[in-house]
TORNUTOR-568765 format. One record per residue (C-alpha): residue in one letter; x, y, z. Coordinates in steps of 0.1 Angstrom, whole numbers, plus 5000, padded with zeros to 4 digits. Last residue first. Example, Ala and Ser with C-alpha at 12.3 -4.5 7.8 and 13.67 -1.06 7.14 Angstrom:
residues 2
S513749895071 A512349555078 
This chain:
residues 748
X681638533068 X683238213048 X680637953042 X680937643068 X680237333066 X682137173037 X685637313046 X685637203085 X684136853075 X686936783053 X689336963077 X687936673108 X688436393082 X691736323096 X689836183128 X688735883112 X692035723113 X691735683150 X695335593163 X694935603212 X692435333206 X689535443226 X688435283259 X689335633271 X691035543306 X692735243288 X693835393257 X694835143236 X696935013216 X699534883245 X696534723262 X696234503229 X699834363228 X699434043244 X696633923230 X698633913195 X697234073162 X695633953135 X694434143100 X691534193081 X692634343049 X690934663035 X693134903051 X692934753087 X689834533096 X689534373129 X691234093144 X692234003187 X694433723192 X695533403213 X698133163214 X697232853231 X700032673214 X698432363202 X700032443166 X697432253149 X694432393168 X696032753164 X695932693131 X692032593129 X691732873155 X693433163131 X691033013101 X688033053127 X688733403129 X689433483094 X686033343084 X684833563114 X686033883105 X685333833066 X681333693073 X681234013098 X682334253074 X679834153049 X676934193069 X678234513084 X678434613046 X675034523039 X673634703068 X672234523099 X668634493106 X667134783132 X668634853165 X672035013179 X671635363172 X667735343184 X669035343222 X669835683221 X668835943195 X669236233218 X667636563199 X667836893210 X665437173195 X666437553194 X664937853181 X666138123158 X666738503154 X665038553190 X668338703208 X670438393198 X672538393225 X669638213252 X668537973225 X672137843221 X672937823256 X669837643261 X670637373235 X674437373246 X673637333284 X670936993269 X673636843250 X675636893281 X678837133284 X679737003323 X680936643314 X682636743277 X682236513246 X680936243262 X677436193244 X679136283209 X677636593200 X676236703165 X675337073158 X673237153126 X671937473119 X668837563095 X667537903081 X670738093074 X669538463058 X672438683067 X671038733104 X671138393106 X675238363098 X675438643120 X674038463149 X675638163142 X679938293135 X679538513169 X678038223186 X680537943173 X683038173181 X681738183216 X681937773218 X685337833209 X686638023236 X684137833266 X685837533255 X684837223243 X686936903238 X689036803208 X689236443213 X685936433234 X683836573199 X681736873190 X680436863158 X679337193141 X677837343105 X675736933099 X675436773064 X673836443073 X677136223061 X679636463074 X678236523108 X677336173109 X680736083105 X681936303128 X679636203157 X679735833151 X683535853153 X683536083185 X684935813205 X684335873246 X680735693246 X680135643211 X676335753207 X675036063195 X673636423210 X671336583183 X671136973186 X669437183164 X669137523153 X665737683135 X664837953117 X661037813102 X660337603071 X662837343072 X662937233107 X661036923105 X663336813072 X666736883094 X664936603118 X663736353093 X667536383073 X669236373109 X667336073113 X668635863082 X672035983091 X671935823127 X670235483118 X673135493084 X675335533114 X674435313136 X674735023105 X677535113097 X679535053133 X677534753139 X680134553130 X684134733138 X686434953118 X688935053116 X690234753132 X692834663157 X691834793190 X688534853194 X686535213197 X684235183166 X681235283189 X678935053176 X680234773184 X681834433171 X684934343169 X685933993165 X688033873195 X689733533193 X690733303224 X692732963217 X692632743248 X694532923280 X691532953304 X691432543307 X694932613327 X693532833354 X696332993370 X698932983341 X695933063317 X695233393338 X696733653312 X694733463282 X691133453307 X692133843314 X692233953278 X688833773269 X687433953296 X689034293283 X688134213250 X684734183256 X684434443278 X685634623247 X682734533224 X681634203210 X682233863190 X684433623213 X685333313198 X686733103225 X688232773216 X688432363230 X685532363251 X684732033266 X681332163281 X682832053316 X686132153309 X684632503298 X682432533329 X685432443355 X687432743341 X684532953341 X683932883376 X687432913382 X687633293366 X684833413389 X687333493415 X689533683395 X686133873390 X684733843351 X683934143331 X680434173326 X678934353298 X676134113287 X674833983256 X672633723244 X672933403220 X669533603198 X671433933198 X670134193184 X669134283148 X668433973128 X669133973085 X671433653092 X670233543122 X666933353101 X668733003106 X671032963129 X669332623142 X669532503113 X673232443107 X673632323139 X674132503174 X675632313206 X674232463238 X676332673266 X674632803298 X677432653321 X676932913344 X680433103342 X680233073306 X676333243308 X678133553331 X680833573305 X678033643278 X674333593282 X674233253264 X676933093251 X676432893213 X678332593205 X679932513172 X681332143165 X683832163140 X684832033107 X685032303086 X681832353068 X680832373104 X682832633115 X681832813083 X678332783093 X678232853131 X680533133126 X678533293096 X675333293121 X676933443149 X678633743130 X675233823113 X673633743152 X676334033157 X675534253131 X673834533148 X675734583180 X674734533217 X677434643239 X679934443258 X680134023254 X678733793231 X680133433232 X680533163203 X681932853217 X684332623194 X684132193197 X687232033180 X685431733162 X685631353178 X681331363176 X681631453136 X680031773126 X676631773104 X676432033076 X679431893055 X682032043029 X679832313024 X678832422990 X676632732996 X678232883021 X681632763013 X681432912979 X680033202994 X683633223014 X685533192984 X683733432964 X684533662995 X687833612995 X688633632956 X686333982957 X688334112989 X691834012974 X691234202941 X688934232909 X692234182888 X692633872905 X689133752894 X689533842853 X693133632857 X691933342874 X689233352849 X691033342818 X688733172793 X689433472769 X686233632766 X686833662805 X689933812796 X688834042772 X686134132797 X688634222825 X691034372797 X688634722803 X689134792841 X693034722838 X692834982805 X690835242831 X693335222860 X696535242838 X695135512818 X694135712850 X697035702872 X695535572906 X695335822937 X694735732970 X692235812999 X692035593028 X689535353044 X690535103026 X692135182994 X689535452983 X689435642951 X690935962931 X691835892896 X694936102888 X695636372861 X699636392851 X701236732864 X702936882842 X700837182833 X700837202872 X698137102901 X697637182937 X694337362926 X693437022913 X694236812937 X693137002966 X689837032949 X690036662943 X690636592975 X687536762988 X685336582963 X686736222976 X685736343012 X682436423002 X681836102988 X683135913016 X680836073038 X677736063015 X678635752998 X679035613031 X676135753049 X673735533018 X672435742991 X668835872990 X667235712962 X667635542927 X670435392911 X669535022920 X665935102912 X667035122877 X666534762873 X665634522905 X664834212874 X662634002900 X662033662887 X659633422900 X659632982904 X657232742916 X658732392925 X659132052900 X663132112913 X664432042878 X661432232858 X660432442881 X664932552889 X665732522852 X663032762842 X663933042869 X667832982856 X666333022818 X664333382826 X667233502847 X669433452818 X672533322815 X674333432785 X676133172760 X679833252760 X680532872761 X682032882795 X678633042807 X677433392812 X676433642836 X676634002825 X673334082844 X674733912871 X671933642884 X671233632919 X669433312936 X667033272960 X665332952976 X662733033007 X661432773034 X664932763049 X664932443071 X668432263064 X666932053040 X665332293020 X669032443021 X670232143009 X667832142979 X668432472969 X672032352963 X671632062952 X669432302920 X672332462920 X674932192913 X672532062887 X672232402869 X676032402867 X676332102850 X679332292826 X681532482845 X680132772862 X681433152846 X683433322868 X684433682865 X680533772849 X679033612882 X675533382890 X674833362924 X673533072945 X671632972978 X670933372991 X671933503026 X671133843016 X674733983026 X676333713007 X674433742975 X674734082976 X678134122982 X678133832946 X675934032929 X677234382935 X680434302926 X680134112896 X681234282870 X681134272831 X677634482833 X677134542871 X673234542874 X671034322894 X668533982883 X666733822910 X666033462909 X662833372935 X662033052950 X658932952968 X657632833001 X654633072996 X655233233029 X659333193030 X659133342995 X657233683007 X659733713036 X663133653017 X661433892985 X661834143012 X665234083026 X666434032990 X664934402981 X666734533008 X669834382998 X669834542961 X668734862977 X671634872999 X674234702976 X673535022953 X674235262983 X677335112989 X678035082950 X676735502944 X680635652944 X683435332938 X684835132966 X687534932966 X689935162938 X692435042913 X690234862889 X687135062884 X684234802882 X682234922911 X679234892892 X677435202911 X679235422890 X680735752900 X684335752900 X686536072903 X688536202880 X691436492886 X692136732862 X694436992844 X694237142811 X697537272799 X698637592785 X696137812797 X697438162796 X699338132770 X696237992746 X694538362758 X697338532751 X697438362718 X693738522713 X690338312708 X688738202684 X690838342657 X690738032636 X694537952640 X693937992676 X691237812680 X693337492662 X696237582684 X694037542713 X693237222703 X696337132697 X697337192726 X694237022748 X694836712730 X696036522759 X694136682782 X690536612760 X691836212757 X692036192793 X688736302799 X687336092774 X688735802789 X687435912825 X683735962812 X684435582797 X685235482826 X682835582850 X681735902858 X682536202882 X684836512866 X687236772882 X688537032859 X690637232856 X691237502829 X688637692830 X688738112818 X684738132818 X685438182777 X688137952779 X685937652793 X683637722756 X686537702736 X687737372751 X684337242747 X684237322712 X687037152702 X686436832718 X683236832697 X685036922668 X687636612676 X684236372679 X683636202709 X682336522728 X679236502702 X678336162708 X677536252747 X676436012774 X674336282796 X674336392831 X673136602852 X674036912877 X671736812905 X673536492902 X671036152912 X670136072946 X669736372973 X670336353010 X673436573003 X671536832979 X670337083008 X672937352998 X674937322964 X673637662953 X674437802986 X678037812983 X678137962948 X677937792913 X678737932883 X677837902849 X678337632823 X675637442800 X673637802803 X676137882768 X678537622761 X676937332741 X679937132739 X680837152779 X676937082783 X677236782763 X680236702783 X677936622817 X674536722814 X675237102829 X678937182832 X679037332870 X681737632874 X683837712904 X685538012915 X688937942937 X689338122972 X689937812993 X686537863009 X685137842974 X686937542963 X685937322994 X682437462988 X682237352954 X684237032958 X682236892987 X678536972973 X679636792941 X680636472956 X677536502978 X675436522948 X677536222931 X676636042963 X674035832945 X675135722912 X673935902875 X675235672845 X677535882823 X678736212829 X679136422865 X681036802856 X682636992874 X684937312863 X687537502879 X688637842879 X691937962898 X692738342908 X692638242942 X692637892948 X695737852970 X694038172998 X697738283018 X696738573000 X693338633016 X694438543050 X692638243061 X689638243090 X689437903102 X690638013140 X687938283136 X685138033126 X684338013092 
């Protein structure tokens, strides 16, 4: 710890505390990162833990099934798929004797808390074990397992679960451990079946997990682009193979030279009969007279490296649970731990798991409605929108139709020919005529503006870049009547702007000049869209993922070149004055350091950080990890930090800097920046269509806030930010800082 983290030892909440982990059922990626978190957050807070091998097998077992786990032993296990610790669906704990033992076995190591990752059913068990704990102890007592003092001192077992299953089924929470990562591998494989079905101009029905949910089928489905999707929540009506086959006809129509469809592996009809991927690939040769393959993606789904969201997110979850449980009482009722948005709540266990477990019944039931609302807004919306996707009211506008111009302006992010792509299809769907911009605010100004059909979008979908262009020119006052002239000319009657903050800015000034320029007061909306996750309104903006899985995938390379000699590095990150790619890769690639604008660099600290390095080498540390956000301080460069860091080590280490640059905004956008944009701008051209009806020329600016994409007023976007910054002035992200503070470093 550095000397400002450095806690008295009886100020310390875990000393004298014991807790157990333990990961049961199916494995997910992030559990190892879940793990990593609690273990080091409970050893800097004083508190010993212990890791139950093979989940509550190894609770029953006792012996090596539980020892104890220092700071080290969880090192180098972030980047890691499965659960270092295992995991194992154990009969035994389901019987009373099992249940028994276990609770012998955690009084021998003195546990009594414990924090456990799994799905349901681990949870259920987990609340059956607390609520029998007494007896239990009675039971060892009356035996003469153990003492009555023992039994007095550990009156009540006391947990908190967390959710590892790559289904995302939990009712109660958005995002489960392992379903980011999952969607990842599910969408990758699309992309690539995409590419060999285009050649052969062949269809292909892929088959992925999710038992009674449909999560990662339907996200996938719309983040692959794909003609049709098969869900547990929703059975089709009867004719549904005909409405699919149209289906994969209309987009043979519309120039795709590839059909694909995904099959839930719970999928079934109204009748209860199950929908195979075998009989869909039948009913598309024989229907469609076409050739026909089947991809079932299996246990790859579970495999890998995870995603930078289950790693950040992940870690965060196992640093609340730490504070959960050491904060805990005998009367103190266990919670579920999960995400609302981008923030951390707690669900009451029973309720969460029996919510989770009447979705089937109600499916059984013929209740649909029901079985979708308990999935949640999100999954209702975004069945909704691949509804429209696939089923589109119409693919050819009608000449009277409201005509809407898509323009890129600021930074390039990953996701925006995503965001292009969706707008042009929806807006369609909807009755409008979508036209594309070319080269931003400068192309506006030029007239460079070109009416895009439902073809000629295309292949955008799985696109990096930009294919409309991008520029980050803010229009001069006296550029505004040039643009004013170009959208009479072109007869544009909206403005959706999909871009960073000279985006917003330009689309800002056009709203504040409307009395000056009339045709500048037609309906403006910003989507956000950059990698620096600096916007007003949204936590969170497209391209924003997909940088940092760029980021986390080459701190993994470059901690993996410096694994067999003493070595410190540097890597200097993108986000101009926001440090959110900084912090977030800091957590999600495991760095000791991350130096950030908000806090700034001083001389002070950056000679703790010294003190805390060279002694941490000297002690046997191999590897160090410093991120830096490109603006964090003018004078203390990446490159001053490097050097200054070789200079004070007196030969215990060398240094390497890394800037990653321009590769932070390429590659193919991320699954969830694919589904961020479909929601951003389905909600965007919703606000125009009212807008349109009002004939108020209002204009807004959107992003995501807690889960729901929400719309704010033009007006009041300068208030929110701040200007000299180009940051908004409420970053949620930066309460992670003491996550990050616990998990790097070991106390000296």
């Amino acid at each position: 710890m550095t000397s400002e983290q450095q806690v008295e030892p009886a100020a310390l909440p875990g000393l004298g505390k014991r807790i157990g982990i333990l990961t049961s059922g199916g494995d997910a990626q992030g559990m190892n990162a879940a793990v990593r978190a609690a273990v080091r957050t409970a050893v800097s807070l004083g508190a010993r833990v212990f890791a139950v091998y093979e989940g509550y097998q190894g609770m029953v077992d006792g012996g090596a099934g539980i020892r104890e786990l220092a700071w080290e032993d969880v090192g180098r296990i972030l980047h890691r798929g499965g659960t270092m610790i295992g995991t194992f669906r154990s009969k035994d704990f389901r019987e009373r004797d099992g249940r028994r033992k276990a609770a012998r076995n955690l009084l021998e190591h003195g546990i009594d808390r414990l924090i456990v990752i799994g799905g349901d059913g681990s949870l259920s068990g987990l609340d059956q074990f607390r609520a029998e704990w007494p007896e239990l102890l009675a039971e060892l007592v009356a035996t003469g397992e153990i003492g009555q003092d023992v039994a007095n001192a550990h009156p009540a077992l006391m947990f908190a679960g967390l959710v590892g299953s790559i289904d995302n089924d939990l009712v109660g929470t958005d995002m489960t451990i392992g379903a980011d990562t999952a969607l990842h591998r599910i969408v990758d494989a699309i992309d690539a079946l995409a590419s060999t079905a285009a050649s052969h101009q062949r269809s292909f029905v892929v088959e992925v997990m999710g038992r009674h949910c449909g999560y990662l089928a339907l996200m996938s489905a719309i983040a692959g682009g794909c003609d049709y999707v098969l869900l547990p929540e929703n059975p089709p009506e009867a004719g549904w193979e005909e409405r699919m086959c149209t289906a994969l006809r209309r987009g043979r129509a519309a120039g795709r030279r590839d059909s694909l469809v995904v099959v839930a592996e719970g999928a079934k009809d109204r009748e209860g009969r199950p929908i195979t991927s075998a009989y869909v690939r039948q009913v598309i040769e024989d229907t469609l007279h076409e050739d026909a393959r089947v991809t079932i993606l299996g246990h790859v789904q579970r495999g890998g490296a995870p995603s930078a969201y289950d790693r950040w997110a992940s870690t965060w979850l196992g640093y609340e649970a730490v504070q959960e449980v050491l904060a805990a009482t005998p009367d103190t009722a266990g919670p579920v731990i999960g995400f609302r948005g981008n923030r951390v709540t707690r669900v009451p266990l029973v309720e969460a798991v029996a919510q989770t477990r009447s979705v089937p019944d109600l499916i059984a039931a013929g209740d649909y409605e029901a079985a979708m609302a308990i999935r949640g807004g999100s999954f209702r919306e975004a069945a909704r929108i691949l509804a429209e996707l696939v089923e589109p009211s119409r693919i050819d506008a009608p000449e009277e139709a409201k005509r809407i111009a898509i323009i890129h302006a600021g930074g390039l992010a990953p996701g925006m020919n995503a965001a292009a792509r969706d707008a042009v299809r929806l807006g369609i769907s909807r009755g409008h005529i979508m036209l594309g911009v070319q080269d931003g605010f400068p192309g506006l100004r030029d007239g460079r503006v070109t009416e895009l059909t439902w073809s000629d979008v295309e292949g955008w979908l799985t696109d990096g870049g930009a294919d409309l262009g991008v520029r980050r020119t803010i229009p001069t006052e006296e550029e505004l009547y040039r643009i004013s002239r170009s959208i009479e000319d072109n007869r544009i009657d909206a403005l959706l702007m999909i871009g960073g903050w000279n985006g917003y800015q330009a689309a800002e000034l056009l709203h504040r000049e409307r009395t000056r320029f009339p045709a500048c007061g037609l309906p403006i909306v910003c989507v956000p869209a950059s990698i620096d996750n600096n916007l007003p309104g949204s936590e969170l903006a497209i391209g924003a993922d997909t940088a940092l899985n760029v980021i986390t995938e080459a701190l993994d390379r470059i901690k993996m070149s410096g694994s067999a000699a003493k070595r410190a590095f540097v890597v200097e990150t993108m986000g101009r004055y926001c440090g959110y790619l900084a912090l977030m890769s800091a957590l999600s690639g495991g760095a000791e350091r991350v130096y950030l604008h908000e806090e700034g660099i001083s001389l002070g600290a950056l000679e703790q950080d010294l003190d805390w390095l060279r002694h941490s080498f000297a002690s046997g540390r191999k590897l160090f990890l410093a991120i830096r956000n490109e603006n964090a301080n003018p004078l203390y460069s990446t490159d001053f930090l490097a050097r200054l860091l070789e200079q004070e080590g007196g030969g215990l280490y060398d240094v390497r800097q890394n800037i990653l640059g321009h590769i932070q905004q390429g590659g193919c956008p991320t699954p969830f920046d694919r589904l961020l944009a479909v929601r951003l701008v389905s909600r965007a051209l919703d606000l125009i269509g009212t807008e349109f009806a009002a004939e108020t020329g209002e204009s807004h600016y959107l992003g995501l806030v807690q889960s729901k994409v929400t719309a704010f007023p033009m007006s009041q976007m300068m208030t929110e930010m701040d200007l000299r910054y180009r940051r908004p002035k409420d970053q949620w992200w930066l309460a992670l800082r003491p996550v990050l503070k616990a998990v790097a470093d070991a106390a000296v």
